[in-house]
C-alpha positions as CSV (number, residue, x, y, z in Angstrom):
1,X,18.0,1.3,-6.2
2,X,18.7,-2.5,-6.7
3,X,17.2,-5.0,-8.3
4,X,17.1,-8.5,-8.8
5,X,14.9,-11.4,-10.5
6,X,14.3,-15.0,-9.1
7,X,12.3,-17.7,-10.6
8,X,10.6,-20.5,-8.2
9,X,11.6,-22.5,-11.3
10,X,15.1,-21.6,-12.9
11,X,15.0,-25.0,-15.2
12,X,12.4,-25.7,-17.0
13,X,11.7,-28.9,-19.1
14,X,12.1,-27.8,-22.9
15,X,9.0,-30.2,-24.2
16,X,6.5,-28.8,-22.1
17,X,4.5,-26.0,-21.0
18,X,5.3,-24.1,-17.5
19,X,3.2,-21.7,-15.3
20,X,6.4,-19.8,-13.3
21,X,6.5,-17.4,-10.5
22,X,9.1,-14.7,-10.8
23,X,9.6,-12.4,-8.1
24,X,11.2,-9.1,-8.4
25,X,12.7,-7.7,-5.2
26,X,13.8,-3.7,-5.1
27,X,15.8,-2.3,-2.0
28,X,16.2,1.2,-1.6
29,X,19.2,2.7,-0.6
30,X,19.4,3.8,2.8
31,X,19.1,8.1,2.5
32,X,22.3,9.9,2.9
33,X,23.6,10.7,6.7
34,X,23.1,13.9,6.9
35,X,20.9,16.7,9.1
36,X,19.5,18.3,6.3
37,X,16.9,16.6,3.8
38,X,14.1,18.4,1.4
39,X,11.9,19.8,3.6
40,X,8.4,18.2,4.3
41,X,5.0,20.1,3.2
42,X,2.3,18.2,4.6
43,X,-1.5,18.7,5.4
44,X,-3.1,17.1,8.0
45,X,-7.0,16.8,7.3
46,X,-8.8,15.6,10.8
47,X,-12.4,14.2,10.3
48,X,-13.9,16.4,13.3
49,X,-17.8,14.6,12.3
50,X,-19.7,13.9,15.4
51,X,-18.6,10.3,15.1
52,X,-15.2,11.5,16.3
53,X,-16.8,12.7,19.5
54,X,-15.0,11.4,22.3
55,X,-11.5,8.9,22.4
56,X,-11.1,9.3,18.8
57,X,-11.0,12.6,18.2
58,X,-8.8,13.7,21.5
59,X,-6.1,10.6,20.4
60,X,-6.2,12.3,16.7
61,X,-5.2,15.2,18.3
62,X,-2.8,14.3,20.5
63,X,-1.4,12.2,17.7
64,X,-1.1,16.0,15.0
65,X,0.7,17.3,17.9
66,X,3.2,14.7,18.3
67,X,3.5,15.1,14.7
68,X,4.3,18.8,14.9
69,X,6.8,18.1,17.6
70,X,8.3,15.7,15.1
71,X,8.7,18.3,12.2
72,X,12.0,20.9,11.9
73,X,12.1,24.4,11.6
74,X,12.2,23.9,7.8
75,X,8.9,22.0,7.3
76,X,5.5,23.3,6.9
77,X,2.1,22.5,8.1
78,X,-1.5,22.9,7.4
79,X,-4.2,21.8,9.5
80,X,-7.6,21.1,8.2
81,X,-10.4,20.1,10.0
82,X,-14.0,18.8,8.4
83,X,-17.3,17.7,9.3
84,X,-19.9,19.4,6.6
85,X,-17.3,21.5,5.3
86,X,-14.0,22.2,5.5
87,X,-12.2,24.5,7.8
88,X,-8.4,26.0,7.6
89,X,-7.4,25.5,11.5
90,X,-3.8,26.3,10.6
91,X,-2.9,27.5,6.8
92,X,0.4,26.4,5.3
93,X,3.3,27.5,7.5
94,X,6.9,26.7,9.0
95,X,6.3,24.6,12.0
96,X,5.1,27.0,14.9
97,X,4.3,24.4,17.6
98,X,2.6,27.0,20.3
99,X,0.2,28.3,17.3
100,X,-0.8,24.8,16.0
101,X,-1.2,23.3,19.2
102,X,-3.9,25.9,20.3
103,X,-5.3,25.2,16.7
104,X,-5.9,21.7,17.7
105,X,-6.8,22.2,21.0
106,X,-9.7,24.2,19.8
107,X,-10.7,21.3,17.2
108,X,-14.3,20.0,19.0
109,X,-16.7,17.8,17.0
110,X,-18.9,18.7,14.8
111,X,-21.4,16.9,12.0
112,X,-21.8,15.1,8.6
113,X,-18.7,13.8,7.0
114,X,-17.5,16.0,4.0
115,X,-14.4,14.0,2.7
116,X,-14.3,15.7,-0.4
117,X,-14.1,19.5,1.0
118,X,-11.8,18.1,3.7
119,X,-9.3,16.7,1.3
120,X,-9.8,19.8,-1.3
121,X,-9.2,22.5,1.5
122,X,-5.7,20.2,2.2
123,X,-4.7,20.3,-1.5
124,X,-5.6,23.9,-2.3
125,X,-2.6,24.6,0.9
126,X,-0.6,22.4,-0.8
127,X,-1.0,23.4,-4.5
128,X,0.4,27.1,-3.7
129,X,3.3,25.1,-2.3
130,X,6.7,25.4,-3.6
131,X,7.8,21.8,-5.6
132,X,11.1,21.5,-4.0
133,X,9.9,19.6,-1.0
134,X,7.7,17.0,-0.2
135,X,4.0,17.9,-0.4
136,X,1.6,15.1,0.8
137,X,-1.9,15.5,2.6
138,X,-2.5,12.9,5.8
139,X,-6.1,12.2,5.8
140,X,-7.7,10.7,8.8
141,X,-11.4,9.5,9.2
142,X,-13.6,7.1,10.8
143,X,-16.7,7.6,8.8
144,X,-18.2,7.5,5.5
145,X,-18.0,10.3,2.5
146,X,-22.0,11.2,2.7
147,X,-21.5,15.1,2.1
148,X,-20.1,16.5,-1.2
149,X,-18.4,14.5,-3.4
150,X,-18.5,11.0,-2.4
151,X,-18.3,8.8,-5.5
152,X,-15.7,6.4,-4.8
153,X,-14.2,6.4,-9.0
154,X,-14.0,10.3,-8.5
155,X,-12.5,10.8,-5.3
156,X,-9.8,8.1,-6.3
157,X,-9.6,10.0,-9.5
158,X,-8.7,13.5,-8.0
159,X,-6.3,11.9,-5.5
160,X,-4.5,10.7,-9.1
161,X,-4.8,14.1,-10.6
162,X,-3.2,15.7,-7.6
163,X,-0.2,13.1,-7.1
164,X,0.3,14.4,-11.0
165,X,1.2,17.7,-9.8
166,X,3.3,16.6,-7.3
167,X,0.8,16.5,-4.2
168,X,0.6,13.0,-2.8
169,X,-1.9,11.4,-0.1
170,X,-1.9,8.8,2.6
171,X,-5.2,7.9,4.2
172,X,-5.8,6.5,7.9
173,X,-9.3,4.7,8.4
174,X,-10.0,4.9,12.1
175,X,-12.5,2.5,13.9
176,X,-15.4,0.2,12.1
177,X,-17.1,2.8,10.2
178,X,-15.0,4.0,7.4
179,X,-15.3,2.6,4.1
180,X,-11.8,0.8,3.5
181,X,-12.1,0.5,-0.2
182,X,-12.3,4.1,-0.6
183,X,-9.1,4.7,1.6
184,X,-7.3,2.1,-0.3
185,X,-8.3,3.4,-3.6
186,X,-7.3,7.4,-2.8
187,X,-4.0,6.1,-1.3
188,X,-3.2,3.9,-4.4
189,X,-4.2,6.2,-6.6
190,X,-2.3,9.3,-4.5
191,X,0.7,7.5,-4.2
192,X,0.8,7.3,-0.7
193,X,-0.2,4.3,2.0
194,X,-3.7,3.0,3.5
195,X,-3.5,2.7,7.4
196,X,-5.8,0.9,9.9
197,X,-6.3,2.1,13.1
198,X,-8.3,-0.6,15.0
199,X,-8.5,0.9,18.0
200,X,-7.2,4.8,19.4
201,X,-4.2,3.1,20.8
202,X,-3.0,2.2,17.6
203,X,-3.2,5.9,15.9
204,X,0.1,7.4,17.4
205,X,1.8,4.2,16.2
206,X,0.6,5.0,12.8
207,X,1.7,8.6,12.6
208,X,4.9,7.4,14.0
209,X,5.4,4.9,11.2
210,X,4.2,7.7,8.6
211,X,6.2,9.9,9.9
212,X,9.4,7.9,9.4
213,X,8.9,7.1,6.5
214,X,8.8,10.8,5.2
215,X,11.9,11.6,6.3
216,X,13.1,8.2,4.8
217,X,11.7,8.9,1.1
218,X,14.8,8.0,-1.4
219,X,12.5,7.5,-4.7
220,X,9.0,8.5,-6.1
221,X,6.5,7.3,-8.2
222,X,8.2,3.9,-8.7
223,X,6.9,1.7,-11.4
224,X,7.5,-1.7,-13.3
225,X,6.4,-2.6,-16.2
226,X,6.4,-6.4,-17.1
227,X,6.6,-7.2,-20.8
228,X,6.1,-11.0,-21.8
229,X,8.7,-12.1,-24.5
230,X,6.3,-13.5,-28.0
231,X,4.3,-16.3,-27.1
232,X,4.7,-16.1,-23.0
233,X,1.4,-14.9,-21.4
234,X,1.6,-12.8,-17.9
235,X,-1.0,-15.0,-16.0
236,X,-1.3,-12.8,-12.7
237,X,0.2,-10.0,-10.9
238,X,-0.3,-11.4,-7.2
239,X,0.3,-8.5,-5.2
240,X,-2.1,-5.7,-4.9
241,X,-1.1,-2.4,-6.7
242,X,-2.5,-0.4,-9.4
243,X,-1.8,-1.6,-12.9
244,X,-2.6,-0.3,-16.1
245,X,-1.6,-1.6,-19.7
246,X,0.7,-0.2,-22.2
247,X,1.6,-1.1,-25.6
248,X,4.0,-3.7,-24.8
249,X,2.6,-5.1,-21.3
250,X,1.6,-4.3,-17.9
251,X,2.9,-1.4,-15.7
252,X,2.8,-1.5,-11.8
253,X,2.8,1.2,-10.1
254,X,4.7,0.7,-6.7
255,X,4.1,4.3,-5.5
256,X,7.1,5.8,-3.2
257,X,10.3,3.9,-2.3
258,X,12.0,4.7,1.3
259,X,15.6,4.0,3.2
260,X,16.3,0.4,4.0
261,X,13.5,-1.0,2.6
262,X,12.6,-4.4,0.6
263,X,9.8,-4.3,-2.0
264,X,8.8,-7.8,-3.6
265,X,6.7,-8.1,-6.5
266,X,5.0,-11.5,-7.7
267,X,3.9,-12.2,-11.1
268,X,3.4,-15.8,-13.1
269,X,4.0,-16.3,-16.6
270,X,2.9,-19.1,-18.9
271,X,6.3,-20.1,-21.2
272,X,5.3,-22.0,-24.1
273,X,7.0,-26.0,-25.4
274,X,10.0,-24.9,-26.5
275,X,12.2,-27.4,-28.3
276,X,15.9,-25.6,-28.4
277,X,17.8,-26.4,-24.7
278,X,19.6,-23.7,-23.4
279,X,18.7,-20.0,-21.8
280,X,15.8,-18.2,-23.0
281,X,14.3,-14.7,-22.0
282,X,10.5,-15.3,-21.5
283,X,10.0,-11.8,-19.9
284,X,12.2,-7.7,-19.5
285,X,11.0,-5.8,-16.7
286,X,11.3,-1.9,-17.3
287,X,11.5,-0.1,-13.5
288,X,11.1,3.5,-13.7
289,X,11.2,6.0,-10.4
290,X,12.9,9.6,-9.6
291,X,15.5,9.4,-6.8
292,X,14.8,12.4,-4.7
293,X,17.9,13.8,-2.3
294,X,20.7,16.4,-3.2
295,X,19.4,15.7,-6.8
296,X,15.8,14.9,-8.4
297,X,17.0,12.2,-11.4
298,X,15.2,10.1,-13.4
299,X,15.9,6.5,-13.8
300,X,15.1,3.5,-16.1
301,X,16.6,-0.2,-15.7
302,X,15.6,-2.9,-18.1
303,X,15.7,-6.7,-16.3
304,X,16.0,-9.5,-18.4
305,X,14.1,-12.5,-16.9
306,X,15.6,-15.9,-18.5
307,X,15.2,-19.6,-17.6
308,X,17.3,-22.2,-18.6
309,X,15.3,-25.2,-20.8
310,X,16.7,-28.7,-20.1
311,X,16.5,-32.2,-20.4
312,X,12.7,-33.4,-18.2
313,X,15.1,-35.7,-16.5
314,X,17.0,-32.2,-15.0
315,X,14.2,-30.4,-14.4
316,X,12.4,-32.8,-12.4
317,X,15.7,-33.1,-10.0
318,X,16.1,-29.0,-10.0
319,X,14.8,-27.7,-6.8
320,X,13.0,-24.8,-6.3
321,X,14.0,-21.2,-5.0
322,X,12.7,-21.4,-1.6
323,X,12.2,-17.6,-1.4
324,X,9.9,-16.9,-4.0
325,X,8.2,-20.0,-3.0
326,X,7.8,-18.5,0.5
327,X,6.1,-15.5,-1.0
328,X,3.8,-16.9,-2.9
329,X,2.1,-18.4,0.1
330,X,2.3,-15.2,1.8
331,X,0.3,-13.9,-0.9
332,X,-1.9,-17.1,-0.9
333,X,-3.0,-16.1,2.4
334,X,-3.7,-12.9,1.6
335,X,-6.3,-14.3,-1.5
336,X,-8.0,-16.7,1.2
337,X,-8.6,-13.4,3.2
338,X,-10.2,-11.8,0.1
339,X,-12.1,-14.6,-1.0
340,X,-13.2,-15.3,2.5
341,X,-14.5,-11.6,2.5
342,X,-16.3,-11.7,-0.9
343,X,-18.4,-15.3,0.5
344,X,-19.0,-13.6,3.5
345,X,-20.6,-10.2,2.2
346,X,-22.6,-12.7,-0.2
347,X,-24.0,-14.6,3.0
348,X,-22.4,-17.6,2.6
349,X,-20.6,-17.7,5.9
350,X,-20.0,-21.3,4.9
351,X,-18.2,-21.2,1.9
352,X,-16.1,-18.4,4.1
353,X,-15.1,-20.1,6.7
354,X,-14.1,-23.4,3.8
355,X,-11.7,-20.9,2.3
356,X,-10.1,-20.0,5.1
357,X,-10.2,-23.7,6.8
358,X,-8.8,-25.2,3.2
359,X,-5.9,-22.6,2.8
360,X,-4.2,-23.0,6.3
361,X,-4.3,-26.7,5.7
362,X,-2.5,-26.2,2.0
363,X,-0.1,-23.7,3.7
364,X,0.3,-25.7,7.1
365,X,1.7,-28.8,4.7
366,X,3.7,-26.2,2.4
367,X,5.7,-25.6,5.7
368,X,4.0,-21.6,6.8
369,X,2.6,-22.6,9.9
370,X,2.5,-19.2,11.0
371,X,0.4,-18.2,8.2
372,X,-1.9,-21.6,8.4
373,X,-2.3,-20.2,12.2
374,X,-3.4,-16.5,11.2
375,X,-6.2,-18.1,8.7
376,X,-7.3,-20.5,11.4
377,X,-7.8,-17.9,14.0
378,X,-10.0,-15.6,11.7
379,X,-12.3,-18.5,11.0
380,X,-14.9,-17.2,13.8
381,X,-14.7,-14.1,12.6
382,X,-16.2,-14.9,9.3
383,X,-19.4,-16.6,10.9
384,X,-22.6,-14.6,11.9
385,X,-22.9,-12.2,14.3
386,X,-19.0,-11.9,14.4
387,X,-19.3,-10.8,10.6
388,X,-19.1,-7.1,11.1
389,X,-17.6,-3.9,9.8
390,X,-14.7,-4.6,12.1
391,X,-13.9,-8.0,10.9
392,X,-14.2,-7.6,7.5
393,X,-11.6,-4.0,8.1
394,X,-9.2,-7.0,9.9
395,X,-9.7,-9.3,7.1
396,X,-9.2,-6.5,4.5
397,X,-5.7,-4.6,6.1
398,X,-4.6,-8.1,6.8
399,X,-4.8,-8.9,3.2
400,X,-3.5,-5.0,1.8
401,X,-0.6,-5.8,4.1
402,X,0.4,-8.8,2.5
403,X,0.3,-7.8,-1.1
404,X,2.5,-4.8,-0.2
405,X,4.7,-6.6,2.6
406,X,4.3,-3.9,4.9
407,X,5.9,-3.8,8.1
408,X,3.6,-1.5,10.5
409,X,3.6,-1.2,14.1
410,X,0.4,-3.1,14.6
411,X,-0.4,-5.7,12.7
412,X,-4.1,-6.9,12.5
413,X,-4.2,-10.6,12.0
């Protein structure tokens, strides 16, 4: 995997104190050309709650059975389906497209929503799984966890247990009703990725996307850990992924890596006066994954992160990397959208629509129209009635996608 530092300030005056955004870019190598790869274990837990009645539920199955035709003779597949409990439609198998299609087309609604047994049913398949391949459960739902075990903190905390044995998950919140926080969560914390379905139309797009990027998995549990040289402070971590602190610093955890892909990450760091000129390292980064392929192999890279001190005069005529500055203010956006949604739940639709108004002016003269434009077109959205479940989901995704520069098929604004 390679990986490279950039500063939006390489020079830095040496008799003063700097706040600098560095921005570590990854980019996976594109997977070896070749018909074989690890085989893919997956289970596919439908919410079949009587919320699904209807559109959703028949697009969620058409959607597992494009899937299925997707998968090679190699793969397996379990199908779960819950409501109140969970129920094995399909245990853990090689791909047997007549047999799982009947499975689903037998899949009818039912009642409450029990996430928890849904999701447990999914791992227990999985669990009895062989650990050559890639094991990951698809979750879909449109509704909240009220059965079972529905604690936010603990479902996030088994979906972390599990992605320690090897078991992954990736959650898809369909329509207005879900609660996004908790898919986010289970997904961070699973190691797998939080989808939006807006409407049924968009669902096959997502298991498309999903899809691809199982059979494009070069590297797992991908991590960096960001340790500040003696008297720098980390300010902020400005995307969105979990963190937790070592001895030494801060470790993100990135989750999976796959072919062909660009991962930035943002952080700012508080260098000290300094009165020697000349390079300095103010920060290492420590990334960490396991390249999966022919081999499983466990890497680590230390990244120096220097800046160069300087005369003021120097400095002051230096100009700054365009490229981190550019994705800063895409992650500017994405904190209007969060602040916008934390006014908003408070009441003040006011203060809501300010943050969004204020940030697409600061963007619009920082030269992102396109991102000034996005803000200014959720501004009704953020005023009563149009506050709803739906527009805070759009606010929300739009805001996940940012942090994680994620390129889906749809993209809410």
């Amino acid at each position: 995997m390679q990986a490279s530092v950039r500063l939006d300030h390489q020079l830095l005056a040496a008799d003063g104190e700097h706040d600098v955004h560095a921005m570590l870019e990854l980019h996976a190598p594109e997977p070896a050309e070749t018909e074989q790869r690890p085989p893919l274990r997956l289970a596919l837990v439908l919410d079949r709650s009587g919320s699904m009645a209807g559109e959703k539920l028949a697009v969620a199955k058409r959607s597992a059975q494009w899937l299925v035709g997707r998968l090679r003779a190699q793969d397996e597949l379990a199908v779960v389906a819950y409501d109140d409990r969970g129920r094995l439609l399909a245990p853990l198998a090689p791909v047997d497209p007549p047999s799982l299609h009947a499975a689903l087309d037998r899949l009818g609604p039912g009642g409450s929503t029990n996430l928890s047994g849904g999701w447990m049913r999914g791992l227990e398949q999985l669990e009895r799984a062989p650990a050559d391949g890639r094991r990951k459960i698809l979750l879909l739902t449109d509704g909240l966890a009220n059965v079972g075990v529905t604690d936010p903190g603990t479902l996030a905390g088994l979906a972390e247990r599990a992605r320690g044995r090897g078991v992954g998950t990736t959650t898809i919140g369909f329509g207005a009703d879900f609660d996004e926080e908790l898919l986010e969560a289970m997904a961070d914390a699973g190691g797998g990725n939080y989808h939006y379905a807006a409407t049924p139309d968009s669902a096959p797009g997502i298991f498309a996307s999903e899809f691809d990027a199982l059979s494009r998995l070069v590297a797992q549990n991908v991590t960096v850990e960001i340790r500040p040289a003696p008297a720098v402070d980390l300010v902020a971590i400005l995307n969105r992924y979990p963190a937790v602190a070592p001895a030494e610093g801060v470790q993100v955890e990135l989750g999976d890596a796959y072919g062909g892909e660009r991962r930035r990450l943002v952080f700012s760091l508080r260098v000290p006066h300094v009165r020697a000129l000349g390079p300095a390292k103010v920060a290492e980064l420590v990334l960490r994954y396991v390249s999966v392929g022919d081999a499983i192999t466990q890497h680590e890279v230390t990244i120096p992160v220097t800046v160069n001190l300087v005369s003021a005069a120097e400095a002051a005529a230096a100009a700054p990397d365009l490229a981190v500055r550019e994705e800063v203010l895409v992650l500017k956006a994405a904190q209007a959208r969060d602040d916008a949604i934390a006014r908003a739940d408070a009441g003040d639709h006011t203060a809501a629509d300010d943050v969004l108004a204020r940030t697409a002016l600061e963007l619009r003269a920082e030269g992102r129209p396109e991102e000034a434009d996005a803000l200014e077109e959720l501004r009704p959205s953020v005023a009563p009635p149009s506050y709803d479940a739906a527009a805070r989901k759009r606010l929300h995704f739009g805001s996940n996608l940012r942090r994680r520069r994620a390129r889906p098929l749809h993209r809410p604004r």
